[in-house]
Legacy VTK file of the C-alpha trace (Angstrom):
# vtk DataFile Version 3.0
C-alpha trace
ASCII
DATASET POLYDATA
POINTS 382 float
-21.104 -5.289 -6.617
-18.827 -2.729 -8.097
-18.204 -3.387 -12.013
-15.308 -1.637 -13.993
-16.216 -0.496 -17.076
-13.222 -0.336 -20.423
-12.908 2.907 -21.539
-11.362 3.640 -25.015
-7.868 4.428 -25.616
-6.304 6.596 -27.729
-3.272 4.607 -28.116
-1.710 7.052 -30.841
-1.897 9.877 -28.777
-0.767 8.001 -25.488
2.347 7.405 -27.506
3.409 10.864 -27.973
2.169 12.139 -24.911
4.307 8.839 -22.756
7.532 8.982 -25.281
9.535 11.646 -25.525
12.102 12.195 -27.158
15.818 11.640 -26.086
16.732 10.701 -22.757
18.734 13.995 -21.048
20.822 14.127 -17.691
20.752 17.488 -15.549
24.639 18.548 -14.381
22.706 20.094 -11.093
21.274 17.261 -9.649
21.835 14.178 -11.851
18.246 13.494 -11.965
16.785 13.171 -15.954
15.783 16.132 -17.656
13.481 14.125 -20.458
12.097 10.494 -20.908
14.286 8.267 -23.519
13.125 5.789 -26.089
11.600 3.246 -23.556
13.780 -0.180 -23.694
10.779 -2.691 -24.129
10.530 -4.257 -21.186
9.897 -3.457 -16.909
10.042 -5.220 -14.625
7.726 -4.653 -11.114
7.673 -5.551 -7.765
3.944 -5.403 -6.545
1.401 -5.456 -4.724
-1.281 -7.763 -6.201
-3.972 -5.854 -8.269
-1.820 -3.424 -8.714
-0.750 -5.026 -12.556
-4.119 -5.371 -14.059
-4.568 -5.275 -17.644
-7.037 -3.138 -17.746
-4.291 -0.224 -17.318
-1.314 -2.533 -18.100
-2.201 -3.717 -21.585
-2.978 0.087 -22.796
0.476 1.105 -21.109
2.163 -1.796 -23.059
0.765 -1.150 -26.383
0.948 3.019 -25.815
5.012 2.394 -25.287
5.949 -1.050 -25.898
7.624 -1.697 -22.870
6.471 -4.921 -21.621
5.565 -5.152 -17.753
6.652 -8.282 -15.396
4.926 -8.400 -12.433
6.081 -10.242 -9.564
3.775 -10.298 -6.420
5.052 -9.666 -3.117
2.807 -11.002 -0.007
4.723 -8.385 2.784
6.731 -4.849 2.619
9.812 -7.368 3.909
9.427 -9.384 0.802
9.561 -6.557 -1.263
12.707 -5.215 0.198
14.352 -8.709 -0.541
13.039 -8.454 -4.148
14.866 -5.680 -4.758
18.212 -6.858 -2.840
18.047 -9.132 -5.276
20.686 -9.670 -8.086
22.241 -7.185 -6.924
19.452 -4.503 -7.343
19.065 -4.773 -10.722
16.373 -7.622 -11.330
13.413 -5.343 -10.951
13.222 -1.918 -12.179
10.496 -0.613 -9.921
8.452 -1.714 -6.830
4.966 -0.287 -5.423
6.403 0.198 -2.043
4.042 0.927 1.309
5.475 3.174 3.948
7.039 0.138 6.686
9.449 -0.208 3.389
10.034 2.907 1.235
12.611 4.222 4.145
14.234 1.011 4.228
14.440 1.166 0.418
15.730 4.415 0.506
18.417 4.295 3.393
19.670 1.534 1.851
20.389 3.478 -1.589
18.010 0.444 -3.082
15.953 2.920 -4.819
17.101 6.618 -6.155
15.933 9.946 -6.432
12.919 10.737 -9.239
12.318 14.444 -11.228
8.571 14.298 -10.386
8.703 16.876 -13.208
8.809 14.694 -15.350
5.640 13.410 -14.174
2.250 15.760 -15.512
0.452 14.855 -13.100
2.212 15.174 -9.709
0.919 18.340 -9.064
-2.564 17.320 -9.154
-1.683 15.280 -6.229
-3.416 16.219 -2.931
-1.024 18.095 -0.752
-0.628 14.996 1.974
1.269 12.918 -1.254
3.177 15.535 -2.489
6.288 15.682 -0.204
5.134 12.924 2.284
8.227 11.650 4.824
7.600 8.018 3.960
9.341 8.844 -0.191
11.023 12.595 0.512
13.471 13.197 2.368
14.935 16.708 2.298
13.419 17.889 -0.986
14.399 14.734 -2.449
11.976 12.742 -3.880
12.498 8.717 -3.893
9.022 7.806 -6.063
5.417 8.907 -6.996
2.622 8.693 -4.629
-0.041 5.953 -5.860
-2.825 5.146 -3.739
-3.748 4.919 -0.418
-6.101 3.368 1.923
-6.559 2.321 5.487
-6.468 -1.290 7.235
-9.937 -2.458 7.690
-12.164 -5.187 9.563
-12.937 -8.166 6.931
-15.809 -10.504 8.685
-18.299 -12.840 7.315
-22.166 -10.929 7.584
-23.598 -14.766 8.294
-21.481 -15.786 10.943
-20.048 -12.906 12.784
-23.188 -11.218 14.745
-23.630 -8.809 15.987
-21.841 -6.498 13.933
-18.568 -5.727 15.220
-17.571 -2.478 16.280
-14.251 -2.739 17.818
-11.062 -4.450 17.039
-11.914 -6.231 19.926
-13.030 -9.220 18.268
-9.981 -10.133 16.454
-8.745 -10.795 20.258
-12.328 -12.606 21.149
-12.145 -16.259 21.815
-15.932 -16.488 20.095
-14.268 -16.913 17.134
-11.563 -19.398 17.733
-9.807 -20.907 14.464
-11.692 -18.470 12.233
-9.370 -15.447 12.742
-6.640 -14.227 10.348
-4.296 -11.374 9.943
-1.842 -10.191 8.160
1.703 -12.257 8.348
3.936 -8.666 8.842
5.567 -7.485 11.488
3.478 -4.319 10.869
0.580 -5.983 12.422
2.392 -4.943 15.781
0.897 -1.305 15.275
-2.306 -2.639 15.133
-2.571 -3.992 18.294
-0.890 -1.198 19.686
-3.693 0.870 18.040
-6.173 -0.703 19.656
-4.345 -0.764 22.857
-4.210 2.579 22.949
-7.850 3.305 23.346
-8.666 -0.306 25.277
-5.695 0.652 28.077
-5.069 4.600 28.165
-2.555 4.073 30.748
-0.069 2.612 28.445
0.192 6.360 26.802
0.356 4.944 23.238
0.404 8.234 21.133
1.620 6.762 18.124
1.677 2.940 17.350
4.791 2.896 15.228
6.504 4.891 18.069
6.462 2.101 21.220
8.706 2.402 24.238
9.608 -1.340 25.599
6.414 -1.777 28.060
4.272 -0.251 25.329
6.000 -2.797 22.545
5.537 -5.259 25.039
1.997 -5.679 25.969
1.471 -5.324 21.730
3.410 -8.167 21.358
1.381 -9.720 24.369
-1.851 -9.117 23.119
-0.896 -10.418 19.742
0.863 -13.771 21.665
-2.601 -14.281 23.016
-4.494 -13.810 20.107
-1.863 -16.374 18.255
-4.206 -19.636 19.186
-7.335 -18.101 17.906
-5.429 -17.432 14.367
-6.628 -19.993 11.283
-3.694 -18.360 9.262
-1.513 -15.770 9.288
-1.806 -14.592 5.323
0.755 -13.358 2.418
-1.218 -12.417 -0.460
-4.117 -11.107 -0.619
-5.547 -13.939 -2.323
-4.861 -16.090 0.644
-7.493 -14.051 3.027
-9.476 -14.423 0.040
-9.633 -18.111 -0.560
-9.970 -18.514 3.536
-13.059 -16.378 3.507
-14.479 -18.326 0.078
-13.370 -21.673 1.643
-15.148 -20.760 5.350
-12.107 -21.352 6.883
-12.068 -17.784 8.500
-15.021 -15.928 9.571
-13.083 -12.178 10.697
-9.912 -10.737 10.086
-7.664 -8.128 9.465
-7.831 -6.797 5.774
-7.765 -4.440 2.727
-10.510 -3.029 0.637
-9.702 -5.352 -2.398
-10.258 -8.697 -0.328
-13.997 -7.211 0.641
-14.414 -6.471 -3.224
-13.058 -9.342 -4.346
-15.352 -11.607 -2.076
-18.644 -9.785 -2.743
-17.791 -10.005 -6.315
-17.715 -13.834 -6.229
-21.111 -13.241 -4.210
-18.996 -13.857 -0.580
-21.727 -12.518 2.346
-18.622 -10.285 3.814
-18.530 -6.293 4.351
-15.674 -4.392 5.957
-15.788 -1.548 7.974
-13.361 0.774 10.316
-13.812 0.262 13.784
-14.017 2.619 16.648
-10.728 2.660 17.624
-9.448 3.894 14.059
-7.146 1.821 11.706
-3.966 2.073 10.705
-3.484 2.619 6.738
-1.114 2.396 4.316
0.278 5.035 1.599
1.761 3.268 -1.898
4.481 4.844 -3.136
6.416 3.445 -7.213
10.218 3.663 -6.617
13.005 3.360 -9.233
15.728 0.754 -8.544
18.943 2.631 -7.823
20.666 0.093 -10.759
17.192 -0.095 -12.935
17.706 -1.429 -16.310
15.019 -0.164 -18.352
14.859 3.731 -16.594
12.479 5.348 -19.696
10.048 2.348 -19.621
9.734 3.429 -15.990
9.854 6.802 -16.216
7.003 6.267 -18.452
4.995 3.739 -16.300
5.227 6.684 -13.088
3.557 9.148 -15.958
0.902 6.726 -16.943
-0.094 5.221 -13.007
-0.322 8.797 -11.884
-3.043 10.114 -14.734
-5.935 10.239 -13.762
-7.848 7.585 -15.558
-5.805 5.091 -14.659
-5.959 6.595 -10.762
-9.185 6.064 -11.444
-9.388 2.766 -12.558
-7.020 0.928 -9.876
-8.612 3.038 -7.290
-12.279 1.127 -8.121
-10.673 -2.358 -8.760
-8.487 -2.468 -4.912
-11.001 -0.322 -3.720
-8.218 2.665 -2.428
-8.617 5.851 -2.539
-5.980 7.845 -5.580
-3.664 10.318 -5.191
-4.471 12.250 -7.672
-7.299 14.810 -7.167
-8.254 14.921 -10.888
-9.542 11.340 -10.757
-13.246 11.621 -8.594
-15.383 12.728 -11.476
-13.354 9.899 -13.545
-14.312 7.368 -10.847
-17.991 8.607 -10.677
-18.632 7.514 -14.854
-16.331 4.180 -13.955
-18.432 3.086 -10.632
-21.483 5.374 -9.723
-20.716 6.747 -6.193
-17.410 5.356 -5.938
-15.679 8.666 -5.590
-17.561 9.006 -1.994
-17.322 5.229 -1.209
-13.042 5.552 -1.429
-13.405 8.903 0.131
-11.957 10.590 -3.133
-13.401 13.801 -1.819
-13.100 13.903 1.730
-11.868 16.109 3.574
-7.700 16.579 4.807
-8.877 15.278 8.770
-9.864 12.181 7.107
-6.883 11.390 5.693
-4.948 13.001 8.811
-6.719 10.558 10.838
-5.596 7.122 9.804
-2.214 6.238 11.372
-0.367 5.356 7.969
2.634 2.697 7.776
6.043 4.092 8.759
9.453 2.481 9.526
9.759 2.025 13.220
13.006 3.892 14.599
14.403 4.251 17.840
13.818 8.245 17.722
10.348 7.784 19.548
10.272 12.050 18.069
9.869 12.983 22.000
13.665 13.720 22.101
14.053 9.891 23.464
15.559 6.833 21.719
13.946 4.636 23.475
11.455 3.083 21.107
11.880 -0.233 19.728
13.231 -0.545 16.126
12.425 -1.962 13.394
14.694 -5.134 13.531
12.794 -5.686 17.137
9.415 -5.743 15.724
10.617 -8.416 12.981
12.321 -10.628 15.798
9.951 -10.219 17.618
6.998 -11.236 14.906
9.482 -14.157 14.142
9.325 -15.411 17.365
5.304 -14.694 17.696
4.868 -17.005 14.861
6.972 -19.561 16.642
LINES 1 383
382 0 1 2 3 4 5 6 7 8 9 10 11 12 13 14 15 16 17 18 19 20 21 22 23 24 25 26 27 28 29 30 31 32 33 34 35 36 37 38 39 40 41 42 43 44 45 46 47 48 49 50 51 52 53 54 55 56 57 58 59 60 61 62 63 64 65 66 67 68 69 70 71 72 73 74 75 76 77 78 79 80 81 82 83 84 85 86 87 88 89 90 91 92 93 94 95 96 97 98 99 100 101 102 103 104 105 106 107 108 109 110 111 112 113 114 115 116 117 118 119 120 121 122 123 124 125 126 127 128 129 130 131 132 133 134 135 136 137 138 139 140 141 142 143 144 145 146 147 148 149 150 151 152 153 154 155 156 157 158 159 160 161 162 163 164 165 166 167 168 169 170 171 172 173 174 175 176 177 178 179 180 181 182 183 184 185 186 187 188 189 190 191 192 193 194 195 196 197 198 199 200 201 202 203 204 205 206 207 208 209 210 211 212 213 214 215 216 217 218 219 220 221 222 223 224 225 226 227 228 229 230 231 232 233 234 235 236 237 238 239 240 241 242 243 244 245 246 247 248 249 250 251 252 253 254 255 256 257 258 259 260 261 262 263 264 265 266 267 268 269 270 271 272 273 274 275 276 277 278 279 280 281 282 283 284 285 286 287 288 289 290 291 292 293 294 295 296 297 298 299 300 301 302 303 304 305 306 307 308 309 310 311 312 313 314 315 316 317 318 319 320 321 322 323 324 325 326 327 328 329 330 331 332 333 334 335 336 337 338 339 340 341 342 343 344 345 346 347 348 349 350 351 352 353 354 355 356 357 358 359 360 361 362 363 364 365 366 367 368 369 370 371 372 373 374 375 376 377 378 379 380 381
């Protein structure tokens, strides 16, 4: 069981380090040149467990801008969020790669002076400048945490252990299945797919010509009467699992901690075939009303303590490099258990969320956008 431990504060010198004085505008880029008085409140669009008051409350009291969460079940949700009113309900939103493009195409979001944050070049070189929240030099957010797509089952009822994503297809466990509800879930099969049938020549599962979008979308059709529930939040998969309602599924880290906290028999693990993963980046609404407050929250998520600290309690791995030794006092081990300290090939080798397009990046435009996988998820789900 992995226990977080509350470190002290310094709330006085959080203050002067987070508020700065005077909010400034550059006349080169129109990007801020300094953090203003913060405005008192912010307002988030989130993942859940990514607002926990164990970093939250500190933040609040350090700056005294109050934080909102709202929890969004799926990257499409999020998007929608931050349509609404006009783009100026929420000030921020902790967006995963199938959205940040969508986000930022859509001039939802605007560009960020990562100067402004510390800590950004502590970051490890993959989440400096990654495609998914830069484009051209331009940055659209701050890198947060990342973390791959793993294989939730049940130790008691699923035997033998499973080593391929093979048994989320397997009729053996009929009604006790779930998965994510996103569209995303498309690249997974296709994932798998591409080391169960070779022939298809699936390189990359976000990149799928029609035939190769097609038998996804097949296997996934097939798989659709072995599904309990197709889950939103987090806490859905998690109150399946408690409730023995589902036995295996598709999952995240914080779902496996979660359940083996609240003494669940479940472990996770990545199969043979590989997993897909997401990367988290915080993006500023392109009409945010309380800028500083958030300005301030991108300086705070990204330090390393707090890296530390939501990196233990979803059970990711942080973006910043500074924050292994930080997780080691937190969580003995924990560092090595998030692979903090891997190597670059490990985090080169998880196919990470990213907006399909119909530039299949072989000089063709044949691949099947993004609009096709949703339809086409729509129409799965019946």
């Amino acid at each position: 069981m992995i226990r977080i431990k509350r470190a002290h504060v310094l709330f006085a010198a959080l203050a002067v380090a987070l508020c700065v004085p005077a909010a400034g505008v550059s006349s080169g880029n129109g990007l801020p040149t300094t953090i203003g008085k913060g405005e008192g409140s912010l307002n988030l669009v989130a993942w859940e467990g990514y607002t926990q008051a164990q970093w939250v409350k500190p933040f609040q009291k350090a700056t005294g801008c109050q934080v909102h969460p709202k929890y969004a079940g799926s990257s499409d949700e999020m998007v929608t969020l931050m349509r609404q009113g006009g783009g100026s309900q929420y000030d921020m939103v902790s967006a995963s790669g199938d959205a940040s493009l969508r986000l930022i195409y859509g001039k939802i979001v605007q560009p960020v002076n990562v100067k402004l944050i510390p800590d950004w070049k502590n970051f490890i070189p993959g989440l400096k400048s990654p495609s998914h929240n830069t484009i051209k030099g331009v940055h659209y957010g701050v890198s947060l945490q990342w973390g791959p797509n793993t294989l939730l089952y049940n130790t008691t009822k699923v035997k033998p252990v499973p080593t391929s994503w093979s048994a989320i297809y397997s009729p053996k466990y009929k009604g006790k299945v779930t998965v994510p509800d996103n569209p995303i879930q498309i690249a997974d099969a296709a994932l798998y797919l591409s080391k169960a049938n070779p022939s298809l020549g699936i390189t990359d599962p976000y990149e799928l010509n029609q035939k190769q979008f097609d038998a996804a979308v097949a296997l996934l059709t097939n798989q659709k009467p072995l599904i309990k529930k197709y889950w939103g939040l987090a806490s859905d998969e998690i109150d399946l699992f408690k409730n023995g309602d589902a036995v295996i599924g598709a999952s995240w880290p914080y779902q496996t901690n979660t359940l083996i906290a609240d003494k669940v028999p479940v472990t996770d693990l990545i199969p043979k075939e590989g997993a897909t993963g997401w990367a988290d980046t915080w993006m500023l609404s392109a009409k945010a009303k309380h800028p500083n407050c958030a300005y301030m929250w991108l300086k705070w998520i990204s330090t390393p303590k707090v890296q530390a600290q939501q990196a233990i309690y979803f059970g990711e791995t942080p973006a910043n490099t500074k924050a292994c030794p930080i997780m080691d006092k937190l969580s003995k081990g924990s560092c090595e258990q998030y692979h903090a300290n891997a190597p670059a090939a490990y985090f080169k080798s998880i196919k990470f969320w990213k907006t399909p397009i119909a530039d299949c990046g072989n000089g063709k435009n044949d691949c099947m956008d993004y609009t096709k996988w949703q339809q086409a998820w729509t129409q799965l789900k019946g």
